[in-house]
N, C-alpha and C positions, 0 to 999 in steps of 0.2 A: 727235905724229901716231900713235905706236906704241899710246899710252893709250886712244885715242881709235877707232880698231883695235877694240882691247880689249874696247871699252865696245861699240862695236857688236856681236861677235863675242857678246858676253852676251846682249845682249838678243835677238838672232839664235838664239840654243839656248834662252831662253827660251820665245820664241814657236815655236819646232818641239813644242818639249816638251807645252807647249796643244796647240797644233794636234792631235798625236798623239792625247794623250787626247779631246779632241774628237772627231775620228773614230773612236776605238777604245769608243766609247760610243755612236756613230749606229750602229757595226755590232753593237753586244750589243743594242740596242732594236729592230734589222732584221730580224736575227738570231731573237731573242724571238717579236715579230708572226709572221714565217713559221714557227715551228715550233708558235705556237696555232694559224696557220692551218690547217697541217697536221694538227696534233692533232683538231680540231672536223673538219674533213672525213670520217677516218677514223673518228670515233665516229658522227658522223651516216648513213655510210651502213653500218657494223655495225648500229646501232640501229632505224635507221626501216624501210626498205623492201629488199624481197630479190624477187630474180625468180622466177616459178613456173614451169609447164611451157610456157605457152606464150607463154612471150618477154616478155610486159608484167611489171610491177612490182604487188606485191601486199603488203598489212601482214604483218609478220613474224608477227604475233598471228591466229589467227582471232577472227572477232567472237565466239562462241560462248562464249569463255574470258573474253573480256571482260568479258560481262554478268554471267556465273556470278561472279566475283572481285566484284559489286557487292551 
């Protein structure tokens, strides 16, 4: 009865042990996603568009430089 215990108790910390890493690798993948998500947000609105004076959104570039730079 005691062995038998035993052998359960094994395969019991086994599977905790999986489990653990199982989850402890869904949250570094979760983990991961949300800080590119973050990361891409903040570059896109550095990069793309900036507000002007009067409240709406405007290219960060004037057109003028742009065509000159072609």
């Amino acid at each position: 009865m005691a062995e038998q215990l035993s052998r359960i108790n094994e395969q019991l910390a086994i599977k905790n042990r999986r489990a653990k890493r199982v989850w402890k690798a869904i949250a570094f993948i979760v983990g991961g996603i949300i800080a590119v998500y973050v990361l891409v947000l903040i570059l896109a609105t550095v990069f793309t568009f900036s507000p002007n004076q009067s409240g709406t959104t405007d290219s960060s570039q004037p057109i003028e430089s742009i065509v000159e730079k072609e």
